[in-house]
Backbone bond lengths (Angstrom), bond angles and torsions (degrees), N, CA, C in turn:
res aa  C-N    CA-C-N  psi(-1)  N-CA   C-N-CA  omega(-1)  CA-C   N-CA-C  phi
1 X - - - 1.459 - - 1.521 109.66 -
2 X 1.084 120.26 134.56 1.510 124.09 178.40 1.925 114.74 -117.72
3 X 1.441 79.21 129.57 2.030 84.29 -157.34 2.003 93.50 -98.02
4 X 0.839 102.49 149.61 1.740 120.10 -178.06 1.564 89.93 -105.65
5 X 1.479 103.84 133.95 1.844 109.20 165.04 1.754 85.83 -158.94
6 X 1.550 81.53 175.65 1.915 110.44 162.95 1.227 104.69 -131.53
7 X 0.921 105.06 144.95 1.882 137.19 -177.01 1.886 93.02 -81.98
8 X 1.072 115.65 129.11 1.477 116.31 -176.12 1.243 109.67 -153.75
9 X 1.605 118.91 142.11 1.416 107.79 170.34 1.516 106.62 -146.74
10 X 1.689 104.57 147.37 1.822 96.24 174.22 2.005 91.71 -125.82
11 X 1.442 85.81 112.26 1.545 112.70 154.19 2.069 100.32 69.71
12 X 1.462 101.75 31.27 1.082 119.09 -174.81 1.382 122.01 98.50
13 X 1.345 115.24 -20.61 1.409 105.60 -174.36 1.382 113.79 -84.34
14 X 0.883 121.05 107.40 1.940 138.72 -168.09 1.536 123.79 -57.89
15 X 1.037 137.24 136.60 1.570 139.51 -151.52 1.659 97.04 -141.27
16 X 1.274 121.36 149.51 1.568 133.12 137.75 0.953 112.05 -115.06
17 X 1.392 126.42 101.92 1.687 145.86 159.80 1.184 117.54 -38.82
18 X 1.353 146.89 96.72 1.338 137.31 159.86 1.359 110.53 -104.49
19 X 1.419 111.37 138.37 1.574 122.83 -165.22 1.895 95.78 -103.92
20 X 1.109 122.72 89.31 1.962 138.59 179.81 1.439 102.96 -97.59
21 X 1.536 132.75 20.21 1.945 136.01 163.11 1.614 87.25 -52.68
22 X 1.042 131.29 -59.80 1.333 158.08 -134.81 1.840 108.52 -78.92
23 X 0.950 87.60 -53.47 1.874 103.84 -161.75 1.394 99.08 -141.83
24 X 1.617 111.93 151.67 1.699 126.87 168.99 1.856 92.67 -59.79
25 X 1.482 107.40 141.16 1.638 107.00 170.88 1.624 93.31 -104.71
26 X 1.243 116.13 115.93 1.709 134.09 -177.32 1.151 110.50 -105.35
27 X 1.452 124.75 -9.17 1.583 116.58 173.48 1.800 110.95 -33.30
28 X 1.305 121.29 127.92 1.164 123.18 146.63 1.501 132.86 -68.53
29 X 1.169 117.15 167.03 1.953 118.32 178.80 1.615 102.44 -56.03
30 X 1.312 121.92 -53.06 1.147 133.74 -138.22 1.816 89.19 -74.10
31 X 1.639 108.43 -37.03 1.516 117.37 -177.95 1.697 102.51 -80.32
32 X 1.046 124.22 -32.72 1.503 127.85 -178.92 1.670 115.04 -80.20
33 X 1.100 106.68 10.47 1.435 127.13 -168.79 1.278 117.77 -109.83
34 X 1.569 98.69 -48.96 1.243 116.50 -176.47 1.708 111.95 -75.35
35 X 1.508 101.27 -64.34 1.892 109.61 159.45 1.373 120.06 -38.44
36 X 2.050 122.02 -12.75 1.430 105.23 162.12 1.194 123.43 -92.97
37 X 1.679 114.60 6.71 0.893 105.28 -161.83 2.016 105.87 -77.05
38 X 1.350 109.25 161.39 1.621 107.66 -164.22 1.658 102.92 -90.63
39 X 1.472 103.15 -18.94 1.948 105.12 -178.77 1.171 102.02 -100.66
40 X 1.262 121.07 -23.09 1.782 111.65 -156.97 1.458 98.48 -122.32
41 X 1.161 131.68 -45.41 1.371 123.51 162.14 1.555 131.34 -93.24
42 X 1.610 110.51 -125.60 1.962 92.85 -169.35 1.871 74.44 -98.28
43 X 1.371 131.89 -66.10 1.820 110.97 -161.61 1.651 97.96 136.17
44 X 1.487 123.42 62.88 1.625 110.44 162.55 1.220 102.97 -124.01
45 X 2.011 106.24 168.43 1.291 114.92 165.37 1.534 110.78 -80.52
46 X 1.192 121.82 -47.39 1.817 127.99 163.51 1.790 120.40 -109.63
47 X 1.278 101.62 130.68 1.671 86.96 157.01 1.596 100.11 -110.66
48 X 1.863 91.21 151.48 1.584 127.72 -178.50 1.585 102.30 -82.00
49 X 1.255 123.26 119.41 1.677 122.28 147.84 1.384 108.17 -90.29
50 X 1.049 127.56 120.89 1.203 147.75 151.25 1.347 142.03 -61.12
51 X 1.596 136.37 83.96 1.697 123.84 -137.27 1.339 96.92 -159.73
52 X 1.147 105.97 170.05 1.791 124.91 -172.64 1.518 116.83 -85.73
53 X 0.748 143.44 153.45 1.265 149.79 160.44 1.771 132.88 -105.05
54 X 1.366 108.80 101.08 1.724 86.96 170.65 1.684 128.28 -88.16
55 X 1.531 101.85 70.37 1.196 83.75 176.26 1.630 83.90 -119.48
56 X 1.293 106.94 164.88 1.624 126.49 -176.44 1.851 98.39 -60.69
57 X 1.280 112.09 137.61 1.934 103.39 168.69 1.602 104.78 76.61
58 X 1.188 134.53 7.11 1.689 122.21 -169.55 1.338 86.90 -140.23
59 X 1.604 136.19 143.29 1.273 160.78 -102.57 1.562 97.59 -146.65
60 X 1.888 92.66 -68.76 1.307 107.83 179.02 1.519 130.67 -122.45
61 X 1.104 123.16 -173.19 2.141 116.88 138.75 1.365 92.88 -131.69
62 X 1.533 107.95 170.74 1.355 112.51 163.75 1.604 93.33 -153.60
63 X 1.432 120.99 160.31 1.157 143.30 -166.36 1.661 114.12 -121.53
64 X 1.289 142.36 151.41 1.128 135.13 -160.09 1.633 106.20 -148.14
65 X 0.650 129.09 151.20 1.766 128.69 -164.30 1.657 104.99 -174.52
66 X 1.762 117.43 98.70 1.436 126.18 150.11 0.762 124.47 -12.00
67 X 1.431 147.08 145.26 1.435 160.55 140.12 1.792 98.85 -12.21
68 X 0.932 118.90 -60.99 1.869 131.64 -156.32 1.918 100.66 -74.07
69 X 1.830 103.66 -10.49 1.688 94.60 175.99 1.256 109.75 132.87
70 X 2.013 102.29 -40.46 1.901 101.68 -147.86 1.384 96.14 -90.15
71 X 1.537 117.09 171.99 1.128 135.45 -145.50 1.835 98.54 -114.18
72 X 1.140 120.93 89.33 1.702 105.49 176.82 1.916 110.52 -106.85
73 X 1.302 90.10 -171.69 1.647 113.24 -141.41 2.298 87.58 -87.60
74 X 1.014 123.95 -40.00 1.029 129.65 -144.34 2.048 125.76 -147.98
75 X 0.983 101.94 123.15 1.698 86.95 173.07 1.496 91.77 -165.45
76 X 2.049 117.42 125.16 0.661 143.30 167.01 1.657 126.48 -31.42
77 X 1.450 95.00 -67.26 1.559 122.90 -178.39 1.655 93.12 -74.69
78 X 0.965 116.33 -62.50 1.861 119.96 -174.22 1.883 103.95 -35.58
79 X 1.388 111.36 -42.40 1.713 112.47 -177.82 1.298 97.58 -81.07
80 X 1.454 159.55 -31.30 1.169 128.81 176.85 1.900 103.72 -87.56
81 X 0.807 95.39 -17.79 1.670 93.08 165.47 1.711 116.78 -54.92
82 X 1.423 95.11 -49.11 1.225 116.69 177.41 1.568 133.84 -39.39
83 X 1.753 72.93 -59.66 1.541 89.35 -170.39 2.122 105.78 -73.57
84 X 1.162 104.09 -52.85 1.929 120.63 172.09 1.885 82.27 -29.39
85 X 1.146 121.59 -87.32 1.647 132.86 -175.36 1.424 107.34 2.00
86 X 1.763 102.35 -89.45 1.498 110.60 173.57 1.168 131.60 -60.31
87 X 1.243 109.82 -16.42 2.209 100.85 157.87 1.705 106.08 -83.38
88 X 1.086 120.46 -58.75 1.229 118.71 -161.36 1.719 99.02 -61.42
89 X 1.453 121.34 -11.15 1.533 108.52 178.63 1.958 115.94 -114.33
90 X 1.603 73.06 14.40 1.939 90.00 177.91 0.924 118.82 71.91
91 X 1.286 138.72 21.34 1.785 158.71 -148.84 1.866 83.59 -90.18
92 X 1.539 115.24 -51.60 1.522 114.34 -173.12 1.679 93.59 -165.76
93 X 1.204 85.44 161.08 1.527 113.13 -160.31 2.048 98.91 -103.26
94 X 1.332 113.08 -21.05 1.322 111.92 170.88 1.504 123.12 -51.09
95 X 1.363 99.93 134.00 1.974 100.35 156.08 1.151 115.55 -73.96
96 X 1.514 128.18 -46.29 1.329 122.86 -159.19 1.918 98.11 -103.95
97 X 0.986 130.86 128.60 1.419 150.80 -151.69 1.563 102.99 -123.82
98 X 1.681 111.02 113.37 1.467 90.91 169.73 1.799 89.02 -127.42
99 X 2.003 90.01 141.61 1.355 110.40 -169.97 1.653 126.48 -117.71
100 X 1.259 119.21 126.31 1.506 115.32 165.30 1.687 112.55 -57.32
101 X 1.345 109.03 134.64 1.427 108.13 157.86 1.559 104.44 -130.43
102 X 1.614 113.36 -173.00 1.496 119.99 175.96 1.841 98.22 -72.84
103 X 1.237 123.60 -19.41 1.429 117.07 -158.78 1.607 99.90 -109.18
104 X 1.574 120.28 -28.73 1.323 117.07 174.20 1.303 96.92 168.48
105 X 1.557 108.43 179.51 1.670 123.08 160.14 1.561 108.75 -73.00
106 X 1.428 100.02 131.74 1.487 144.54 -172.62 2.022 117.30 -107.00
107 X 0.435 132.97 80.98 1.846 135.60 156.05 1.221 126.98 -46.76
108 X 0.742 144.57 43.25 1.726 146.96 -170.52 1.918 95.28 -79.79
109 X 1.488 96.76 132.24 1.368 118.55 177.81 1.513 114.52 -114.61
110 X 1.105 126.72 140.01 1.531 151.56 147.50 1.215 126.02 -65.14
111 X 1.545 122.96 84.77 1.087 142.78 175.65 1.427 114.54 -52.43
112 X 1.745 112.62 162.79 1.521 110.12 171.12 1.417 122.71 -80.74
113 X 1.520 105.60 -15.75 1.605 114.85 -171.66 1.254 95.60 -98.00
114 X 1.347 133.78 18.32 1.713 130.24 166.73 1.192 115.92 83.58
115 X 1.871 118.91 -3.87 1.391 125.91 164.89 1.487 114.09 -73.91
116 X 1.551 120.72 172.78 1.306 121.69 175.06 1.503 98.31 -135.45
117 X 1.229 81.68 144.28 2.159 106.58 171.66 1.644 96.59 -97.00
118 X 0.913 108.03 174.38 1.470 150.11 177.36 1.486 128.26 -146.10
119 X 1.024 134.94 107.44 1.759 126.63 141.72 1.137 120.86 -60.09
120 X 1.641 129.63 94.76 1.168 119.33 -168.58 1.465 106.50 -86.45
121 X 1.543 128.49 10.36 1.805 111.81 175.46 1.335 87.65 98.06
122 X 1.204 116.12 -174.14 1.571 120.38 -161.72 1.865 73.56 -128.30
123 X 1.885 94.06 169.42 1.245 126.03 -171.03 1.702 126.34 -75.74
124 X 0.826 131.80 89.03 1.797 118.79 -172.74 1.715 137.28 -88.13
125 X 1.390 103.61 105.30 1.260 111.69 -133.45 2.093 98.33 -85.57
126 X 1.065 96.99 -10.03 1.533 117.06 -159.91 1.870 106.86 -71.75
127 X 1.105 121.18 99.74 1.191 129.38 177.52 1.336 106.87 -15.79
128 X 1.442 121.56 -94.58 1.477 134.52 -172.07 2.029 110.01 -35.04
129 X 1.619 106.84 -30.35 1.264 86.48 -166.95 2.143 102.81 -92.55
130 X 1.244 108.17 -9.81 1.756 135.80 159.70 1.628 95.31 -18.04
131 X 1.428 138.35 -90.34 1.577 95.45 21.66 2.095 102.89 -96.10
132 X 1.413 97.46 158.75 1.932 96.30 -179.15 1.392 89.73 -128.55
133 X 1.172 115.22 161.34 1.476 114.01 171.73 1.936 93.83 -120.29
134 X 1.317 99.10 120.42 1.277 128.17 -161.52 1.135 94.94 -137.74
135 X 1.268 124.80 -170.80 1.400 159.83 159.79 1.511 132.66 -98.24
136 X 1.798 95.75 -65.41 1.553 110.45 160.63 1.485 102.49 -142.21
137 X 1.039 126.20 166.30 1.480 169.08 144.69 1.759 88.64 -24.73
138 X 1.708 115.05 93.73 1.765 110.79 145.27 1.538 98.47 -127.86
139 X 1.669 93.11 173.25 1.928 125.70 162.65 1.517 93.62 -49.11
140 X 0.940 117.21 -37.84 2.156 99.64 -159.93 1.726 92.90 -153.43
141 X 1.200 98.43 139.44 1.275 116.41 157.57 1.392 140.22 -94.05
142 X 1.437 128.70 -173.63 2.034 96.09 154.73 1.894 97.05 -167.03
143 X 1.030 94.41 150.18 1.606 105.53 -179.04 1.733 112.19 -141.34
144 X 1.119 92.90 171.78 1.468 104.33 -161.90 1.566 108.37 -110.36
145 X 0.928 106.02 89.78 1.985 114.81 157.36 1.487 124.85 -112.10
146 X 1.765 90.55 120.69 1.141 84.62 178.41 1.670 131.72 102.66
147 X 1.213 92.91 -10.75 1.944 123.36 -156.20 1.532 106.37 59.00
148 X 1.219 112.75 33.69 1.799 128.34 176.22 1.580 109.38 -121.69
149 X 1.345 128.05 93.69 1.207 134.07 -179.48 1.628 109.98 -68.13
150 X 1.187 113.36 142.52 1.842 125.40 -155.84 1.746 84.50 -135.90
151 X 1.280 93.43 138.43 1.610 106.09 165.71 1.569 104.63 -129.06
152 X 1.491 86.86 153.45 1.691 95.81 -160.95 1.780 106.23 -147.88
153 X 1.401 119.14 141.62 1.198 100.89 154.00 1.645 105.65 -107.36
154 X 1.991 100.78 169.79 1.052 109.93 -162.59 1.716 117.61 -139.44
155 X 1.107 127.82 115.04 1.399 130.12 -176.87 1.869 114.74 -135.51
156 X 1.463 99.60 -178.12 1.245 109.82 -177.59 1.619 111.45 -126.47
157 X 1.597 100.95 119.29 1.644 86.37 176.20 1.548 114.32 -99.69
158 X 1.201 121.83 12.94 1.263 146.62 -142.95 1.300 98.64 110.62
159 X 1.273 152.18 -74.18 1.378 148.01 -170.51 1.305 98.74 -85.29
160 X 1.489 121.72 145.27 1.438 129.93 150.52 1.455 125.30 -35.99
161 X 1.027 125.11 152.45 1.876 138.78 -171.85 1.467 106.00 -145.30
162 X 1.110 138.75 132.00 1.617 151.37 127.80 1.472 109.24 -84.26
163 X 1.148 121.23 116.30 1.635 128.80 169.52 0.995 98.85 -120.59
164 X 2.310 110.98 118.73 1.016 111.71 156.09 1.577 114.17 -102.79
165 X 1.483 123.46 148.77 1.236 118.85 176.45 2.101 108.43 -86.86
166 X 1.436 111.19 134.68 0.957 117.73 165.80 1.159 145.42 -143.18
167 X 1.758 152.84 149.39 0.951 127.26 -144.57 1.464 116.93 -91.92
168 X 1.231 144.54 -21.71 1.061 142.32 -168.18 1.836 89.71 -150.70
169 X 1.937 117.03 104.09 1.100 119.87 161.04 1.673 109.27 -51.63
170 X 0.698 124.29 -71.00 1.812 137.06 -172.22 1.839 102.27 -11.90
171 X 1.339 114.97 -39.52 1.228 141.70 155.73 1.530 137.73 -36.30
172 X 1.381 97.54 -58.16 1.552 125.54 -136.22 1.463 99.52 -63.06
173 X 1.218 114.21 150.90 1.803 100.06 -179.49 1.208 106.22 -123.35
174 X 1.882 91.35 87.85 1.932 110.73 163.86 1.244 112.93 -55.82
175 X 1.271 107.67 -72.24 1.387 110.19 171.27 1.344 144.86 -34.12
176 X 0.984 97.75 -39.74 1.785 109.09 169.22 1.796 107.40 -89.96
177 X 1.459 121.52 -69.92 1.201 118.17 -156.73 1.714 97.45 -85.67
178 X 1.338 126.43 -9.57 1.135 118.33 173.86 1.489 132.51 -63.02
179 X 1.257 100.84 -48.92 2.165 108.61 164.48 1.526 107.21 -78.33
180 X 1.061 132.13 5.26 1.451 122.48 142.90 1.009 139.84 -61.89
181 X 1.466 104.75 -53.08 1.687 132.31 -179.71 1.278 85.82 -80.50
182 X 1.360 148.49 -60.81 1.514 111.36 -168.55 1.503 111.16 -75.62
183 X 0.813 157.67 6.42 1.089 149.11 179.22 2.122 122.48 -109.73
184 X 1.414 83.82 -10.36 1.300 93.71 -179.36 1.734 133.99 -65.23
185 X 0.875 117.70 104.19 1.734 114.72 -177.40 0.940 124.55 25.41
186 X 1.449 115.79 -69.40 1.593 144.12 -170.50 1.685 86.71 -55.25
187 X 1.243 135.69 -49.36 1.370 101.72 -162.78 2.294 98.13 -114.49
188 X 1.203 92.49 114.38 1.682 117.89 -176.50 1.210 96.98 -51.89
189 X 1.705 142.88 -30.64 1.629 121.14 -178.02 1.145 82.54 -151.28
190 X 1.577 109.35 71.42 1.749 115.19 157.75 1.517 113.64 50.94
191 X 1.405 102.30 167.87 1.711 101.66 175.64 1.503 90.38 -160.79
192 X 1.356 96.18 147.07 1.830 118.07 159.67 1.175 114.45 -72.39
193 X 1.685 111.87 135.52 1.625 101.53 -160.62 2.083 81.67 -129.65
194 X 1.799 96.51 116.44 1.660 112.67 167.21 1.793 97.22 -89.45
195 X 1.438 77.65 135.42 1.920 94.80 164.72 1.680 106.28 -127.36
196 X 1.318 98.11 100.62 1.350 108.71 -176.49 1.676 118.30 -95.01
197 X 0.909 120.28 152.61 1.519 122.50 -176.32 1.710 101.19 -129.01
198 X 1.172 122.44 145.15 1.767 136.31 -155.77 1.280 98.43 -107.72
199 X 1.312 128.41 79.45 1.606 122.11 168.28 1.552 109.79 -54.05
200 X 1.304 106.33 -89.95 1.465 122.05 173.81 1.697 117.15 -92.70
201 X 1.490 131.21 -167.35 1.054 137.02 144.56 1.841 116.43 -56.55
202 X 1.255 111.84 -36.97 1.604 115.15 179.12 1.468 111.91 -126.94
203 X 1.556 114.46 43.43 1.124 119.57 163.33 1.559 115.08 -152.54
204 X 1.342 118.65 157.85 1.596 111.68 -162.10 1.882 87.40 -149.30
205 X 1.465 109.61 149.50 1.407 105.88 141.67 1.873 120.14 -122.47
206 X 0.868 119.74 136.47 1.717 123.60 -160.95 1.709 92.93 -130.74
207 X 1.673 86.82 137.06 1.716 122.27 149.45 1.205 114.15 -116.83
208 X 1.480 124.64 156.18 1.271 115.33 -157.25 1.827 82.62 -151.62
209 X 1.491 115.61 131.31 1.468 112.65 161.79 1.805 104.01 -114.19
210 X 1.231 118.39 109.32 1.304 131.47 175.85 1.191 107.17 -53.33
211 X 1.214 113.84 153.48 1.683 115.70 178.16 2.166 97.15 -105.53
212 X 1.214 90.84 116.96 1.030 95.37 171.77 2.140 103.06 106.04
213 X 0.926 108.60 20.93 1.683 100.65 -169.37 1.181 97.61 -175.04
214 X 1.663 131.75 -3.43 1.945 134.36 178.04 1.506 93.57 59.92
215 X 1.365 89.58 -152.03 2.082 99.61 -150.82 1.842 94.47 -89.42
216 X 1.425 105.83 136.78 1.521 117.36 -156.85 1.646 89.32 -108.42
217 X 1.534 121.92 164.95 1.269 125.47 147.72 1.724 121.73 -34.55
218 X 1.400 115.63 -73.20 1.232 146.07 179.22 1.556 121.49 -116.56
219 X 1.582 121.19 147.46 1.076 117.67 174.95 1.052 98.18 -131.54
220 X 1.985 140.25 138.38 1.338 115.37 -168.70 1.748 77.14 -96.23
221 X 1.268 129.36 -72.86 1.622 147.90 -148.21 2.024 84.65 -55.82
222 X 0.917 133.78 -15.96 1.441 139.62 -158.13 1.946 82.46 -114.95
223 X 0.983 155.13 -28.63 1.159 142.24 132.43 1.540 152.05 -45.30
224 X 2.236 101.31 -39.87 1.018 106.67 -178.77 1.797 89.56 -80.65
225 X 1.686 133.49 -27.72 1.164 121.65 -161.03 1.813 108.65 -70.33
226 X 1.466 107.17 -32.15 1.011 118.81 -164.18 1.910 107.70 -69.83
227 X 1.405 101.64 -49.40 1.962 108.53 172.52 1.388 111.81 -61.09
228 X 1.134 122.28 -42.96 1.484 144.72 163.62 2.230 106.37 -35.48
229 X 1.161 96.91 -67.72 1.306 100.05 179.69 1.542 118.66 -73.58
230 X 1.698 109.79 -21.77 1.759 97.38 173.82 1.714 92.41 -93.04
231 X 1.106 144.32 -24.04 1.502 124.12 175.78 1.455 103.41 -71.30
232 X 1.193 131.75 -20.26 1.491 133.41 179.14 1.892 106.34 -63.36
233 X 1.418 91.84 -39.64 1.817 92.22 -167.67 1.423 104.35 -116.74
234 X 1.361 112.55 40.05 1.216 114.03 159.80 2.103 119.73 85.60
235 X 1.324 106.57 -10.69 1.544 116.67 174.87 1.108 134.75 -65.64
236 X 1.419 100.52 -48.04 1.641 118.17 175.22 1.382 123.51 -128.52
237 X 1.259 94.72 157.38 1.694 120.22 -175.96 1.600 121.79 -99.34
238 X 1.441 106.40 137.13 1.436 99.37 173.42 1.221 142.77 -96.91
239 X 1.188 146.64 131.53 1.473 132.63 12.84 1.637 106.44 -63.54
240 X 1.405 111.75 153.40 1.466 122.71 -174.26 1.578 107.91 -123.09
241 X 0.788 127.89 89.62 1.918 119.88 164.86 1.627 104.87 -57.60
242 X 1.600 99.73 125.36 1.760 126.49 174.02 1.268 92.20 -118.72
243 X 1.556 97.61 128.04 1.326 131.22 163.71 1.121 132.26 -103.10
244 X 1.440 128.36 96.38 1.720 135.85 -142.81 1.722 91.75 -115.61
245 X 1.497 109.07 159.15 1.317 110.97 169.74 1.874 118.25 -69.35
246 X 1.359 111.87 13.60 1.323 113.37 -179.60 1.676 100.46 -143.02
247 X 0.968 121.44 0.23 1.448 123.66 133.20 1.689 114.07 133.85
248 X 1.394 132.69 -144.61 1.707 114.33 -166.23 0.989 93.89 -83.73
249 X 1.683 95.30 168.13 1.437 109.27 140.56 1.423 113.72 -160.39
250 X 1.705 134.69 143.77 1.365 122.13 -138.72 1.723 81.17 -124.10
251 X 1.615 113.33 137.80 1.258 129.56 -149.98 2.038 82.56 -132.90
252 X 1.220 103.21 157.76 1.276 118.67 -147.52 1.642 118.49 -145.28
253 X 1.562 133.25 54.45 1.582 114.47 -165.61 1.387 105.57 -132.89
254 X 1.488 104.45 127.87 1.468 99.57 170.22 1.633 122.72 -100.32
255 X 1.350 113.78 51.13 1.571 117.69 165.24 1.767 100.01 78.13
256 X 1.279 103.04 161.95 1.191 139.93 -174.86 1.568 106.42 -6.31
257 X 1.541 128.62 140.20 1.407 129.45 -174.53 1.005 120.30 46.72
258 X 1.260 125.89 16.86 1.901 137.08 179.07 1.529 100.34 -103.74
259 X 1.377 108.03 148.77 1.834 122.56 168.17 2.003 92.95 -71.04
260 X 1.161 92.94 175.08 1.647 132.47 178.58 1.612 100.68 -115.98
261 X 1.285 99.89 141.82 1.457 102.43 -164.90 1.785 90.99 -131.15
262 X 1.282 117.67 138.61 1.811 125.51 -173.36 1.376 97.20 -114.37
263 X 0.774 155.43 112.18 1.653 169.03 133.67 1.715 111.05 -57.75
264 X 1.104 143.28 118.52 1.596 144.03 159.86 1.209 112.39 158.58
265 X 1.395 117.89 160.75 1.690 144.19 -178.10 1.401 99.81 -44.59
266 X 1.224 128.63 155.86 1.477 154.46 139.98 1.722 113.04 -119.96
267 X 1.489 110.79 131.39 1.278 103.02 -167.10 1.919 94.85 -136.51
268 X 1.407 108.63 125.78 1.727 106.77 158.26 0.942 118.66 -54.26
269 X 1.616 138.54 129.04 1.849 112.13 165.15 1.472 110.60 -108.84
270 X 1.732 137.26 -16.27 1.186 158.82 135.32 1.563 142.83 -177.18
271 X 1.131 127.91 155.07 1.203 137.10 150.86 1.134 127.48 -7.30
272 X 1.470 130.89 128.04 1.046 88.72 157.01 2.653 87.89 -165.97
273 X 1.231 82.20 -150.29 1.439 83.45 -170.61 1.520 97.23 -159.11
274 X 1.797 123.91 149.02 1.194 109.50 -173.93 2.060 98.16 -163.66
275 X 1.098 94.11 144.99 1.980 101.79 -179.74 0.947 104.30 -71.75
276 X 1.553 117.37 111.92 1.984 123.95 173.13 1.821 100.61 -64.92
277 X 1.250 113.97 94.68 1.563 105.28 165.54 1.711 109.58 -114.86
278 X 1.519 100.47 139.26 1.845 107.96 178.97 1.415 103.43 -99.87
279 X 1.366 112.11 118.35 1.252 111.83 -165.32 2.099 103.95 -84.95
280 X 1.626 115.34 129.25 0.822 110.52 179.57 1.486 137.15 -49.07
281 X 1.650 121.95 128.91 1.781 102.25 -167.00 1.510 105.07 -111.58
């Protein structure tokens, strides 16, 4: 079987576009696994399914699936990817885009300067719906790695977030303390763990280790969670410029019962076409 995609990225974080309006998208994990791989297949952190929606007023759905196979609720950067996709492939002629996801309806807009917005939904601060296994609802949490207790705040942008604050990213130990914290008890279907560092009141620099794909260029939903939690505890101001190792993106919240707003580039990088093979196990 030979699958059609585009190679896409917003602000580094890397996409395979598959356009499924057309046809059921049946890829399995084990095949979505293999296609991330960066030597042996094409090389993403998520691939995009691309699909219709019957609900009355919604355009599209689209579906999202990690490098490692699994199937999640949400990705920041993945919806302005999204949205660039279906204009630039004539799917619709709209700027303003309203979208099915696994976590809810999504809006992503088409800017004049060739950037895309997002409405990412408002913020969910509530343990159980995280989900965290807590008690009650605080600003910071803390757990034990290591016999080294870590404090964190914690929300849902549709996907789970751990934001730790730290002083010098250049530092920060994604790599090590990052697949801990996601994998740790406390959170029942993993969590993405942001390590943010506090330039200014309206400036941030962020690493982000994805749960399910390790530490990414960019995280968009790992951005809005991260501005979200220092305007929550008093740090930051809104609008916030995030500074990712694959480049900005300007995050947007005005407090309590308000949406999250995603600001940044989406870029095509090419075409392309590739042989679905399941390698025997």
């Amino acid at each position: 079987m030979k699958l059609k995609f585009t190679k896409m990225h917003g602000a580094g974080n890397d996409f395979v576009v598959v356009d499924a309006t057309k046809h059921a998208f049946n890829l399995s994990s084990l095949q979505i696994n293999q296609l991330a791989n960066r030597r042996f297949g094409i090389g993403f952190d998520q691939l995009l399914a691309v699909g219709t929606s019957e609900k009355p007023g919604v355009d599209f759905s689209y579906r999202i699936f990690n490098a490692d196979g699994t199937e999640v609720s949400q990705c920041g950067n993945g919806a302005r990817c999204f949205a660039a996709f279906v204009h630039d492939k004539k799917l619709t002629d709209k700027r303003e885009i309203v979208v099915e996801t696994r976590s809810g309806i999504i809006k992503p807009r088409l800017e004049a300067d060739g950037s895309v917005s997002v409405d990412m939904g408002e913020p969910v601060f509530a343990p159980a719906q995280i989900p965290l296994l807590a008690s009650k609802q605080e600003n910071s949490y803390s757990i034990n790695i290591n016999e080294s207790y870590i404090e964190f705040g914690a929300l849902s942008m549709g996907n789970p977030h751990a934001i730790l604050i730290v002083e010098n990213i250049d530092i920060a130990p994604v790599k090590t303390t990052g697949p801990l914290v996601e994998n740790n008890v406390i959170f029942p279907e993993r969590v993405n763990v942001n390590f943010m560092q506090i330039c200014s009141r309206q400036n941030v620099t962020l690493r982000v280790w994805e749960r399910g794909a390790g530490e990414t260029l960019s995280c968009g939903t790992g951005a809005c969670a991260s501005v979200v939690h220092g305007i929550k505890i008093g740090l930051l101001d809104s609008p916030c410029l995030v500074s990712t190792q694959g480049g900005d993106l300007t995050i947007s919240w005005t407090g309590a019962s308000n949406a999250v707003f995603l600001s940044g580039p989406a870029q095509s990088v090419f075409d392309g076409e590739i042989d679905i093979v399941t390698k025997q196990q």
